[in-house]
N, C-alpha and C positions, 0 to 999 in steps of 0.2 A: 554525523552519519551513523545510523545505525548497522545492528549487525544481528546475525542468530542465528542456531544451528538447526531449527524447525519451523522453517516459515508457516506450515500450516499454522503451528499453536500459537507461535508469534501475531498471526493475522487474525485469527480468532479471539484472544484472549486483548487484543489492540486496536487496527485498525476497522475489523470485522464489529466492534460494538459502536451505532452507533449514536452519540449521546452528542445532545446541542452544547455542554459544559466545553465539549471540545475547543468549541470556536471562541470561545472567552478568553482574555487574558489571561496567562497560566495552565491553560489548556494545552492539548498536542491538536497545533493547526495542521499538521502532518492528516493526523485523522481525519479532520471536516474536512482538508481538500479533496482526500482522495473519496470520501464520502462522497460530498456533494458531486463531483464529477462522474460518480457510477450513478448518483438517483440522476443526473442529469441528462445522462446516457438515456436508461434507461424507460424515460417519462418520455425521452423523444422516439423511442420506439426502436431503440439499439440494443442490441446482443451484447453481454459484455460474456465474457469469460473470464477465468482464472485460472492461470496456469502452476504450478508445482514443479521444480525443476533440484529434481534430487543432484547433486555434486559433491565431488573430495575438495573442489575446487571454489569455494565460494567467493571469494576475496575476488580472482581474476572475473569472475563471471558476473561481481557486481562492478569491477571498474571498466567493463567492456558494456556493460547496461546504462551506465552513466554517461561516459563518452559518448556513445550513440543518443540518449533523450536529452541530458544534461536537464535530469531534475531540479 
């Protein structure tokens, strides 16, 4: 499980690039999933968003986001 105290940079600098090496063995499949799943969106004519969710609180705020999608 990851973690980080700047999701923006963290998204940017990670999940935000996105490179096919991803999805190769050795790669962060993390990346291509949530890749593919936004151009998929996307290409079908969906809105995504992105939300930023400043908190003191991250730890609880990511195990109440877990609980609820079970990534």
């Amino acid at each position: 499980m990851g973690e980080c105290e700047d999701l923006s940079s963290r998204y940017n600098t990670g999940y935000g690039k996105i490179s096919s090496l991803n999805c190769f063995v050795g790669g962060q499949s993390t990346n291509c999933k949530i890749n593919t799943n936004i151009f998929n969106s996307v290409k079908s004519g969906a809105k995504v968003h992105l939300l930023f969710y400043e908190t003191g609180d991250r730890f609880n705020v990511e195990r109440i986001l877990i609980e609820k999608y079970s990534p």
